[in-house]
C-alpha positions in Angstrom: 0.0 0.0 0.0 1.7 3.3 -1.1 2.5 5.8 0.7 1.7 8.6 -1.4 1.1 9.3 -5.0 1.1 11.6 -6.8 3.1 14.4 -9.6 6.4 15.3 -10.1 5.7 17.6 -12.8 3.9 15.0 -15.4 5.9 12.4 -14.1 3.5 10.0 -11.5 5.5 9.0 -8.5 4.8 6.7 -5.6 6.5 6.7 -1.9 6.3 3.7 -0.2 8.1 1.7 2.8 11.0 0.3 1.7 12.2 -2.9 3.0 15.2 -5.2 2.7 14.6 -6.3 -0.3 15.4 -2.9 -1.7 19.1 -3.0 0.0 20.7 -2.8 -3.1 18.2 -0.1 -4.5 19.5 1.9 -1.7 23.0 1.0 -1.9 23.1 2.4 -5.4 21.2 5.7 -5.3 23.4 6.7 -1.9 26.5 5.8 -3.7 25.1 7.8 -7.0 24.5 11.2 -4.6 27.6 10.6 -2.8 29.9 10.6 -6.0 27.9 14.0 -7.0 28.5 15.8 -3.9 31.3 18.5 -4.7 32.0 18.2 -0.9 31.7 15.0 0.4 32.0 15.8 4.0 28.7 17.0 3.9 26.9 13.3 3.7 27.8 10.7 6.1 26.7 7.7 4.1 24.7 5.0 6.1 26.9 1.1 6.3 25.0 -1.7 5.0 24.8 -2.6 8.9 22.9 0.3 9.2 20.5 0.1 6.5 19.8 -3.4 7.6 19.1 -1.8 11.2 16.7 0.0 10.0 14.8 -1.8 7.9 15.1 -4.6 10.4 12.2 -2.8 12.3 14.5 0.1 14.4 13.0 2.6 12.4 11.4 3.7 9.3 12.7 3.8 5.6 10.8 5.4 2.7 11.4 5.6 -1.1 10.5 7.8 -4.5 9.6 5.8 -6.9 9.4 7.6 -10.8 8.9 4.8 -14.0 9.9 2.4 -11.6 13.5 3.6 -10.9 14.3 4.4 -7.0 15.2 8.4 -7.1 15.3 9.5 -3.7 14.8 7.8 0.2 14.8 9.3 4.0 15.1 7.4 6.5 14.3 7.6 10.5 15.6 5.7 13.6 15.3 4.1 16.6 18.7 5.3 18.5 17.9 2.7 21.1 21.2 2.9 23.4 23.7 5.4 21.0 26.5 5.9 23.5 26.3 9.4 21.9 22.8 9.7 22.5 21.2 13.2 21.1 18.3 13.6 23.1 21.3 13.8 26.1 22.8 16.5 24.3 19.4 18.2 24.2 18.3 18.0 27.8 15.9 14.7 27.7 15.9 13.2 30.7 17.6 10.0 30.4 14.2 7.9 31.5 12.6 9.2 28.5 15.7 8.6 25.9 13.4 6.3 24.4 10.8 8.4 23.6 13.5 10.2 20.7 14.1 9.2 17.5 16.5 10.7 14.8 15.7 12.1 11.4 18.6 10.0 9.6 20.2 10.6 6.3 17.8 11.9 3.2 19.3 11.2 -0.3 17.7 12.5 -3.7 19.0 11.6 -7.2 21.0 14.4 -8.9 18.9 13.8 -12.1 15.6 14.9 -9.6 17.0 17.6 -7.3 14.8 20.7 -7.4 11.6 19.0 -7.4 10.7 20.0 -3.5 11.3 15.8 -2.6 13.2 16.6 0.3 10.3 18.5 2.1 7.9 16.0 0.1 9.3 13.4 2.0 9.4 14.6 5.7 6.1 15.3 5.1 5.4 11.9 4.1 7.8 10.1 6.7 6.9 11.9 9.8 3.1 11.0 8.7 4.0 7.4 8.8 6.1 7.6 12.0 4.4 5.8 15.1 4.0 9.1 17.3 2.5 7.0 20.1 5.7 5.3 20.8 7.6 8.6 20.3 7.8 12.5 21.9 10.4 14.0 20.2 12.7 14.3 17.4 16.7 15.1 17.0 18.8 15.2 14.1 22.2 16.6 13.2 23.7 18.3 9.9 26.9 20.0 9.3 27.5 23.8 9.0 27.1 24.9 5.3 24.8 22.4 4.4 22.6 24.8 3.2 19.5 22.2 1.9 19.6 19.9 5.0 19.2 23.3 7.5 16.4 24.4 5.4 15.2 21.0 5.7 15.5 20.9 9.7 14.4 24.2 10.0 11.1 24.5 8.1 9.7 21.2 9.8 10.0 23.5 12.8 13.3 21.7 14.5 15.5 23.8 16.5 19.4 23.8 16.9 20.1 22.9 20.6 23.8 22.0 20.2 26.7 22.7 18.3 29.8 20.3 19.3 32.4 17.3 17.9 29.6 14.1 17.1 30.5 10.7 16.2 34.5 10.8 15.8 35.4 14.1 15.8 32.8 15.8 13.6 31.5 19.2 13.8 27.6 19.4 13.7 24.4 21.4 14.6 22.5 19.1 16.8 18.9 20.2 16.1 15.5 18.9 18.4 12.0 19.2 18.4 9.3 18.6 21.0 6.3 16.7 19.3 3.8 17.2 21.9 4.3 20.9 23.4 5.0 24.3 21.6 8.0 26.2 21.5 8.0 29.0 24.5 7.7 32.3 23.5 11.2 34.3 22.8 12.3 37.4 23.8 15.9 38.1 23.0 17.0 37.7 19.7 21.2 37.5 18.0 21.8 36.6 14.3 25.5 35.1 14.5 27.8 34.0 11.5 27.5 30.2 10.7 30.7 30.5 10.2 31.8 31.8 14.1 31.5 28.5 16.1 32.2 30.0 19.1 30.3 32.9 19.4 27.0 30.6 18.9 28.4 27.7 21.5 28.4 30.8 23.8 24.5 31.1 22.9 23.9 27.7 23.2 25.3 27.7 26.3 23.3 30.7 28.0 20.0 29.1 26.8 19.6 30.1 23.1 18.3 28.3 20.3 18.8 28.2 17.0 15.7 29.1 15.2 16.5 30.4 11.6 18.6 30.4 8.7 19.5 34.0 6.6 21.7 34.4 3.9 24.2 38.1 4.9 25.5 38.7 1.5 27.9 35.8 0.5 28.0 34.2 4.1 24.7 32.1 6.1 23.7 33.1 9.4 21.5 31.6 12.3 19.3 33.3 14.4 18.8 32.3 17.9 16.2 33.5 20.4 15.6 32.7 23.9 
């Protein structure tokens, strides 16, 4: 049972849950975005161990099917017990760790960027998500990663950390509460992305990361508390 259906364009497309059996699928369309990235730090590709984890029931995988050719895929999970766990890093208490799962990786075709999949698919994804079982959502990305922000941000996550994740990488550690609303702001600083510091220094007097604004040729977030 799809998913979704629908138009890309004139082009019909389905979104359905993927399962093992489309592995390989999945294999191939990371490895064809990966090779297209002009700076590959910006995707950390999932292991075969980790697809399988995933589709092995500790979380959800969904595809973009167009004339029957896999073009794009998202992917959530069940962190389970991640020594690095991010809901730590955003203040959950550790009784309710497994009340968080991550928005994983989210891969589109270069021959079908553009097309709005990216936001088509958290759409989609977080519809099919079992919120009973879940209260909130975290998810990191790395600074200059301009789609992925935009991504994170318009689904209404927030950046609660910015700090050295899984092996020395620097990344934006973003959160959302599924069942309460954000608190209303007061204070407001619009910071470089590229000044790491200066927004730790937020983080760590109770900011949050809220938007993202292009200043000229640089990017900068806004953060309100």
């Amino acid at each position: 049972m799809p998913l979704y259906e629908g138009l890309l364009g004139d082009t019909p497309i389905v979104i359905e849950q993927l399962t093992l059996k489309q592995l390989a699928e999945l294999e191939a369309l990371q490895q064809q975005v990966y090779e297209a990235l002009p700076d590959k730090n910006t995707l950390q590709p999932l292991s075969t161990d980790e697809f399988t984890n995933i589709l092995g029931g500790n979380g959800l995988l969904i595809g973009v099917y167009a004339r029957e050719q896999l073009i794009a895929f998202r992917a959530l999970l069940d962190p389970q017990d991640d020594p690095e766990h991010l809901g730590v890093d955003c203040g959950v208490a550790r009784e309710n760790l497994s009340r968080v799962f991550y928005q994983e990786i989210s891969n589109v075709s270069p021959d079908w960027r553009g097309n709005g999949l990216q936001k088509l698919m958290a759409q989609v994804i977080m519809a099919a998500a079992d919120m009973a079982r879940y209260d909130y959502v975290c998810a990191t990305v790395k600074p200059y990663n301009i789609p992925s922000l935009k991504d994170k941000f318009s689904q209404g996550l927030i950046v609660k950390g910015l700090k050295l994740k899984y092996g020395g990488k620097l990344r934006y550690i973003f959160f959302k509460d599924l069942k309460n609303a954000a608190p209303a702001y007061h204070e407001e600083q619009q910071v470089s992305m590229n000044d790491t510091a200066a927004q730790q220094t937020l983080l760590q007097q109770g900011y949050v990361g809220v938007q993202l604004i292009k200043n000229g040729d640089d990017f900068a977030i806004v953060y309100k508390k």
